[in-house]
Steps between C-alpha positions, in 0.01 A plus 500: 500500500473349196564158438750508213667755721607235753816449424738305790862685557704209398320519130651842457857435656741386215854430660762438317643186765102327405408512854104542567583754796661789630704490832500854641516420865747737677513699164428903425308525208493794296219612269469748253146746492429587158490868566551864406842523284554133570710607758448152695627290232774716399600472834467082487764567183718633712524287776506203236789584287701683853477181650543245234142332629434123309211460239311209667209488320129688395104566558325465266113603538151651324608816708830510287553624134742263371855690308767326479856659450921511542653489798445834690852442726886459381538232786258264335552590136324191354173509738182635321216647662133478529218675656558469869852284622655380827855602594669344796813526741478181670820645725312773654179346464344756218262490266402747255205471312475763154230613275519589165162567399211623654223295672178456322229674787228257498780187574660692715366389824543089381860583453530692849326224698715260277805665573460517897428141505829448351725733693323417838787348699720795431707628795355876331362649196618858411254695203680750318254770390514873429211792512403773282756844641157742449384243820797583717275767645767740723852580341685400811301197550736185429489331134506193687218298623460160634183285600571163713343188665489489871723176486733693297517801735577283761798321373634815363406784786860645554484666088121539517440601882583851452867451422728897452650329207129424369363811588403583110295193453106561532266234553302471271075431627267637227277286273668493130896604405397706183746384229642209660301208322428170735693592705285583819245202359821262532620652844108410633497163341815362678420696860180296482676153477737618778792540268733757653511778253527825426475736223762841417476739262626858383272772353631577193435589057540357236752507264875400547462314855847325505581711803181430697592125428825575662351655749281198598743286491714699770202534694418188521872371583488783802213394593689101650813394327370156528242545250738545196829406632649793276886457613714769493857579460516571866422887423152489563379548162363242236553530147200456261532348153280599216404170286532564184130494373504853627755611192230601318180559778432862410627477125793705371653780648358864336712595244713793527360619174199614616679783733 
């Protein structure tokens, strides 16, 4: 590695209480991939603005293109944004990390190894990621895949041991996820420290993917309650809200002049 590429975890973490580390022990972190219709972060959105998750702070790396912007949520109308930002529910012991940009390739692997160091006493880590729908290669195969550590398989066999309910989940144990950015590169880079982790995604396109973001989200919140603590009204459903710097995601609506 190069030299001017060694840069230390707490040199990229920027909190907004000044401390010099992050305590994630206990926590489920979840992460973003950077991946085919941006489904992954779309789905972070969600799960932000539904449950009302704290701005805590930001990375700030090589690996990064810097933007800076308005707040993306009505809860937190005067926080702006950045390249990559921290979200937290110190209640339920969540943390959220989101991406804005994409990662430059050849500091991508710094920022990974960076990354791990700083998330290594989590309780989990959950990677959101989604796959090209031309790789889904059988219609009635399931759009839902899943990759996991040993470590986490063993703390969570009764949804991934061949569960009814989970029956629709494949795991996932090729070589790449076509479309779904880091996101396998991440998965590797935490099982090799021992991190308990594991990696979901949904073949899908691209284009409007607001309901594959959905989508995750349920998934995910099927998948153990405990990682996203979505309460309910005591029906059994969740509700989902839509942060307002989706208004205007896919531009305007088509005009009706044009029919």
């Amino acid at each position: 590695m190069d030299h001017t590429e060694q840069i230390n975890f707490s040199k990229m973490l920027y909190l907004k209480n000044k401390a010099k580390s992050l305590d994630v022990a206990n926590y489920t972190v979840i992460i973003p991939s950077i991946c085919v219709g941006n489904a992954a972060q779309l789905a972070c959105d969600l799960l932000i603005a539904s449950k009302k998750l704290k701005r805590i702070g930001n990375l700030s790396h090589s690996a990064l293109i810097p933007v800076y912007g308005p707040s993306a949520y009505q809860h937190e109308p005067n926080e702006l944004v950045s390249s990559c930002e921290l979200y937290e529910s110190a209640e339920d012991k969540l943390l959220v990390i989101q991406f804005r940009t994409p990662l430059i390739a050849r500091h991508t692997k710094n920022f990974q190894i960076n990354l791990v160091e700083m998330l290594q006493s989590a309780r989990r880590v959950v990677i959101l990621s989604g796959s090209f729908g031309f790789e889904r290669r059988f219609i009635d195969e399931s759009p839902w895949a899943y990759r996991a550590s040993d470590n986490f398989k063993a703390a969570h066999a009764a949804q991934l041991g061949g569960s009814t309910s989970l029956v629709k989940w494949k795991e996932h144990t090729g070589e790449h996820v076509f479309g779904g950015g880091n996101g396998l590169q991440l998965f590797r880079a935490f099982e090799e420290q021992q991190v308990s982790v594991m990696l979901l995604f949904r073949y899908l396109l691209e284009g409007d993917n607001s309901t594959d973001a959905s989508l995750i989200v349920r998934e995910l919140n099927e998948l153990c309650e405990d990682f996203l603590q979505l309460r309910d009204g005591g029906d059994g459903s969740f509700k989902l809200t839509v942060p307002k710097s989706w208004n205007l995601l896919f531009g305007n609506e088509v005009t009706e002049l044009l029919f």
